[in-house]
Kinemage of the C-alpha trace (Angstrom):
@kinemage 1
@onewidth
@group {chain A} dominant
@subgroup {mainchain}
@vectorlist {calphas} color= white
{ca unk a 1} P -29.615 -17.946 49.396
{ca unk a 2} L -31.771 -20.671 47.362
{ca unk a 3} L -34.868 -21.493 49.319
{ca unk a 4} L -36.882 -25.048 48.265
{ca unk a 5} L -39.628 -23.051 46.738
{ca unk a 6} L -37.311 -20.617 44.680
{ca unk a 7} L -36.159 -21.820 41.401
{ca unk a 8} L -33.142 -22.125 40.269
{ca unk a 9} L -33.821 -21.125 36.923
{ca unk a 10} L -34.288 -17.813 35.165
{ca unk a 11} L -36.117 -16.817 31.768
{ca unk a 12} L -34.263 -13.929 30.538
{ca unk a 13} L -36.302 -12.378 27.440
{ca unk a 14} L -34.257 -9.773 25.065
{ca unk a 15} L -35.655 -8.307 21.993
{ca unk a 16} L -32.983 -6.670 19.888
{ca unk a 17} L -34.465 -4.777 16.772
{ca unk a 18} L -31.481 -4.411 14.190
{ca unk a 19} L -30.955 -2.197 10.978
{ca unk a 20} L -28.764 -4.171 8.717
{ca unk a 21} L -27.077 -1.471 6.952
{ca unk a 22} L -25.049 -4.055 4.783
{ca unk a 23} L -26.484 -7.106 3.811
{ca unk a 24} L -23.808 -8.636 2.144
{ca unk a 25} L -21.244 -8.374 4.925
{ca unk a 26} L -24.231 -9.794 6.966
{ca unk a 27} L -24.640 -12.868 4.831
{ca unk a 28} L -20.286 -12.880 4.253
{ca unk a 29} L -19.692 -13.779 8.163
{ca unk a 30} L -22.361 -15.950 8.281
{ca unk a 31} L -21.357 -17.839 5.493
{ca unk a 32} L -17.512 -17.442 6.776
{ca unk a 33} L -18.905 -19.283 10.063
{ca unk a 34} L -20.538 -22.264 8.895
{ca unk a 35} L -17.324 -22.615 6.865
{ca unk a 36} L -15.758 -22.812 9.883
{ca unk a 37} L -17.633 -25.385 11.555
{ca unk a 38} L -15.995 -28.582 11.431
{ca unk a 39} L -19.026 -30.241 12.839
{ca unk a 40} L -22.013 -29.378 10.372
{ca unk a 41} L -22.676 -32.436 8.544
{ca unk a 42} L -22.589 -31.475 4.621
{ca unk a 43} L -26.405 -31.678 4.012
{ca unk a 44} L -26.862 -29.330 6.570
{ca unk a 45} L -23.840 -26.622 6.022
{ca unk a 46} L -25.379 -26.685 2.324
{ca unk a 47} L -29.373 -25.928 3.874
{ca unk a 48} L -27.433 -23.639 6.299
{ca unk a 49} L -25.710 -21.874 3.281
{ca unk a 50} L -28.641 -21.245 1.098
{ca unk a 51} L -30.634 -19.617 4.192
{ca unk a 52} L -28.549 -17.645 4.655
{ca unk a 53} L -27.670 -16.376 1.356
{ca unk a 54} L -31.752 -16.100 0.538
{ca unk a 55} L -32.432 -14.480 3.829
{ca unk a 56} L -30.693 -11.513 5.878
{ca unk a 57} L -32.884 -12.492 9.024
{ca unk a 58} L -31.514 -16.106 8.928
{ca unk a 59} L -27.732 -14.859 8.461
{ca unk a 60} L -28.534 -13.011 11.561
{ca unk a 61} L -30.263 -15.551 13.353
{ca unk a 62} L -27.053 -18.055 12.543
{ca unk a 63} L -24.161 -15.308 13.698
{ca unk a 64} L -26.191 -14.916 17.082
{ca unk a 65} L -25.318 -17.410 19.882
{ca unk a 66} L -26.598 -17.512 23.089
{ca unk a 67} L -24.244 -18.938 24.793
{ca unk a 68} L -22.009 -16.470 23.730
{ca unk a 69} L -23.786 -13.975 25.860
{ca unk a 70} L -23.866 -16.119 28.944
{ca unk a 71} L -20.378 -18.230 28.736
{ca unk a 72} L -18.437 -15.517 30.412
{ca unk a 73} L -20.671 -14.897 33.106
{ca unk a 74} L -20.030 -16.409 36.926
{ca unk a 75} L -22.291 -18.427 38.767
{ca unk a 76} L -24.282 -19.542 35.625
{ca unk a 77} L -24.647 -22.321 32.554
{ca unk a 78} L -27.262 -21.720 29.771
{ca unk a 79} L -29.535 -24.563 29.797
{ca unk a 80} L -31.735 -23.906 27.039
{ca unk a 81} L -31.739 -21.145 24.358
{ca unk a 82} L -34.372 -20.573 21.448
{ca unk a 83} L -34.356 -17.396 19.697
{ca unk a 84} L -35.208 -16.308 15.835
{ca unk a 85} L -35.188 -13.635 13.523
{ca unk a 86} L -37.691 -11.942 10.859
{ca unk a 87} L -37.525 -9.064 9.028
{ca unk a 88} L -39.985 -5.976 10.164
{ca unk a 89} L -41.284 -2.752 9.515
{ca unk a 90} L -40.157 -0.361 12.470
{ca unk a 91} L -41.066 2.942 13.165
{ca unk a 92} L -39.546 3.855 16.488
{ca unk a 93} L -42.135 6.851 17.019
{ca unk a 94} L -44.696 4.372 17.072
{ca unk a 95} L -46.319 3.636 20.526
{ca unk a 96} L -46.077 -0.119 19.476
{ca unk a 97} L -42.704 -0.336 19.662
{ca unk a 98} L -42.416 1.404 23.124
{ca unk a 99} L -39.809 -0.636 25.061
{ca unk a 100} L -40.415 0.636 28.118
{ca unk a 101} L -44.112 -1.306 27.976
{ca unk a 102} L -43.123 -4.157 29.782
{ca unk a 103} L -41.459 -2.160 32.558
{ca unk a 104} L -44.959 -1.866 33.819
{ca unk a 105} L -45.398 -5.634 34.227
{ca unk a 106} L -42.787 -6.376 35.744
{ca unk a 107} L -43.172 -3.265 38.178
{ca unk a 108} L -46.337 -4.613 38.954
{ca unk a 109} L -44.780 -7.603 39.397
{ca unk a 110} L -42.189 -6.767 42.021
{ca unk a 111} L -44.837 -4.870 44.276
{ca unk a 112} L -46.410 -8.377 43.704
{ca unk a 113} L -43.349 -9.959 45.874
{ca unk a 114} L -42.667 -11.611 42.653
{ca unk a 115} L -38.595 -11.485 42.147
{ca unk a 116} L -38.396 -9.945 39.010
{ca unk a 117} L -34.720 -10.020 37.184
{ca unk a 118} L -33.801 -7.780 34.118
């Protein structure tokens, strides 16, 4: 199905916007799982640590794995993930926070002849 001028790789965006209703059981698992990485050298579990006790976003940021999303998928391997977190002010009446925006684009897009996935 590949063609020479498709690529074989696709950028998959996903914004999540999260209400941490408990903080502490936020910043409890991720604390429980850099405990339970053997390999985090000790200067970074103890950088790793403090972010995430100073900051909900991080905690988040450190339980979230990519490749956890992918791994059980066929056909695929993830070969390169960034992603981070901050804490926002959300109103989701607000037209800025209207998610189906970038259904537009990528409409537009696929009468384009652009393949468009997601």
């Amino acid at each position: 199905m590949s063609t020479p001028e498709t690529s074989r790789f696709v950028r998959l965006r996903v914004e999540l916007v999260l209400e941490v209703e408990n903080e502490d059981a936020v910043t409890r698992a991720a604390l429980a799982k850099i405990a339970d990485d053997p390999e985090l050298p000790g200067d970074e579990r103890a950088h790793a640590e403090n972010a995430v006790t100073e900051d909900t976003a991080e905690a988040l940021a450190y339980l979230v794995d990519p490749f956890d999303l992918v791994s059980e998928m066929p056909g695929v391997e993830l070969a390169q993930a960034s992603w981070s977190s901050e804490e926002i002010d959300y109103d989701p009446d607000s037209p800025d926070w209207d998610l189906d925006e970038d259904d537009v684009d990528g409409d537009e897009e696929e009468a384009d002849g652009a393949a468009v996935v997601g």
